[in-house]
C-alpha beads as a LAMMPS data file, in Angstrom:
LAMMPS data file: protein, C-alpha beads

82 atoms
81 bonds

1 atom types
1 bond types

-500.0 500.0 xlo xhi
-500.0 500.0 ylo yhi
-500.0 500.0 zlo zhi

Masses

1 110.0

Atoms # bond

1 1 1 -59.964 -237.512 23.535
2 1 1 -59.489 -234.888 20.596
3 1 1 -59.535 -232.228 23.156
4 1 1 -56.894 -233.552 24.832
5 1 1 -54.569 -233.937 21.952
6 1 1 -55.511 -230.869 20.827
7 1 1 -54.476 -228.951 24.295
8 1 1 -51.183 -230.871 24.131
9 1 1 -50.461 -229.822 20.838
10 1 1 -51.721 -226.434 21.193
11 1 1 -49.741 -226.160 24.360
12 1 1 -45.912 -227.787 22.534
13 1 1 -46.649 -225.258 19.794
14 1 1 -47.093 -222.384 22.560
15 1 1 -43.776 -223.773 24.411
16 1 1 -41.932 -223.875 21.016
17 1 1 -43.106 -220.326 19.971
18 1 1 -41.909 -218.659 23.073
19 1 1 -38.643 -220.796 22.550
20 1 1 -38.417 -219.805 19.314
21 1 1 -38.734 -215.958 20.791
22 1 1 -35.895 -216.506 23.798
23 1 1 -33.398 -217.243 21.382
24 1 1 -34.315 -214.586 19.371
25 1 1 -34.047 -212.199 22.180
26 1 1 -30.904 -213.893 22.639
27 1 1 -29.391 -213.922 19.776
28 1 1 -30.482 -210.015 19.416
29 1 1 -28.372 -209.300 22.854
30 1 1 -25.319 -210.891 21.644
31 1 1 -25.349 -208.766 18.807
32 1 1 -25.402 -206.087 20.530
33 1 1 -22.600 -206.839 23.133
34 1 1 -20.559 -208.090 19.865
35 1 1 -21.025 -204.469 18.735
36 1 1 -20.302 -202.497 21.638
37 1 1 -17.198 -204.307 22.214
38 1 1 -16.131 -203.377 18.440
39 1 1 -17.133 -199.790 19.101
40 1 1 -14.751 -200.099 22.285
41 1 1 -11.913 -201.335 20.673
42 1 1 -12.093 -198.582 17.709
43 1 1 -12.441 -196.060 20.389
44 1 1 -9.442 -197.720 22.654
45 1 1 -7.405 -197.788 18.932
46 1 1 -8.550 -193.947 18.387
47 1 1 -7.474 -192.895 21.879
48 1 1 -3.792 -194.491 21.510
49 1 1 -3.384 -192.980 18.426
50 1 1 -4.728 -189.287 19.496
51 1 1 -2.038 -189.245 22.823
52 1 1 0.872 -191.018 20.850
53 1 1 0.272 -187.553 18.272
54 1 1 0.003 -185.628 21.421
55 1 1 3.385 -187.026 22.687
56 1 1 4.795 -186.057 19.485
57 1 1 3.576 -182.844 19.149
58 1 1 5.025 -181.614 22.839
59 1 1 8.212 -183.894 22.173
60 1 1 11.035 -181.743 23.474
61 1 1 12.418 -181.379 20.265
62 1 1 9.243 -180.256 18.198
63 1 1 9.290 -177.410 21.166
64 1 1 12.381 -176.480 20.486
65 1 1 11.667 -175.675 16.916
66 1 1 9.025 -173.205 17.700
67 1 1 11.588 -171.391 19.892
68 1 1 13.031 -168.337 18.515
69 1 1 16.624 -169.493 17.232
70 1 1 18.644 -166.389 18.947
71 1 1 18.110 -167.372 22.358
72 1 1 20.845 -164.951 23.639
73 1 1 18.998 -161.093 22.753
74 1 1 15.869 -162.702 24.120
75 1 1 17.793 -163.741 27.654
76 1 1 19.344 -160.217 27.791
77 1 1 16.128 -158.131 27.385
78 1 1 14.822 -157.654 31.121
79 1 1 11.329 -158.654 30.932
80 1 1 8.269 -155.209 31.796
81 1 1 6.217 -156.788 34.970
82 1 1 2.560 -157.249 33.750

Bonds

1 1 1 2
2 1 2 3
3 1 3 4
4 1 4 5
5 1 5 6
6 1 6 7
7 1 7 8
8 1 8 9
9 1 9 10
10 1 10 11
11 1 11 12
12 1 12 13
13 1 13 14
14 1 14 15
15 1 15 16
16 1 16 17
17 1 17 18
18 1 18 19
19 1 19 20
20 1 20 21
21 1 21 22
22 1 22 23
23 1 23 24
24 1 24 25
25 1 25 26
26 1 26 27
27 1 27 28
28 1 28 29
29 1 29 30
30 1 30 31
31 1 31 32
32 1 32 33
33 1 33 34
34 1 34 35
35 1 35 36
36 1 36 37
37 1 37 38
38 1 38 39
39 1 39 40
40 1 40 41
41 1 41 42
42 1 42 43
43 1 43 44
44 1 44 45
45 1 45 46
46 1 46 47
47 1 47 48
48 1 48 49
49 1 49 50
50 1 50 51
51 1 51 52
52 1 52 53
53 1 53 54
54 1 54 55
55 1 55 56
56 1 56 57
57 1 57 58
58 1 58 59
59 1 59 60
60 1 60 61
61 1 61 62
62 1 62 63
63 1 63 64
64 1 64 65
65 1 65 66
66 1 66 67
67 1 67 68
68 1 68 69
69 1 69 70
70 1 70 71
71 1 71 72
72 1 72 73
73 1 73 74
74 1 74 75
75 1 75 76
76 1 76 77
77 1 77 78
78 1 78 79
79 1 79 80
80 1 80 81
81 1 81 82
């Protein structure tokens, strides 16, 4: 009879442990997901950021201002073929 009770408890404690580890693992995976999906946004945040400064950087008018201002001599030298 003490066997018996002893197997049963012996076998609840075994069925709690590996509960006990499941939810662990769980818990563990979650954490992770939460993470990479923080890591995604950032990047998502980073990437928006780097083309809106790319879009300002070749706006038409920033292009302009790297153009030499005396357009005219420049469109009446003939250009040497290369």
């Amino acid at each position: 009879m003490f066997f018996r009770f002893g197997a049963a408890v012996a076998l609840i404690v075994a069925i709690s442990l590996l509960g006990i580890a499941l939810e662990k693992r769980s818990l563990s995976l979650k954490r992770a997901i939460s993470l990479q999906t923080y890591r995604a946004a950032q990047l998502d945040e980073r990437r928006v950021q780097l083309r809106l400064r790319c879009e300002q950087l070749g706006a038409p008018s920033r292009l302009l201002e790297t153009l030499p201002s005396d357009n005219s001599q420049a469109a009446r030298e003939p250009r040497s073929p290369r």
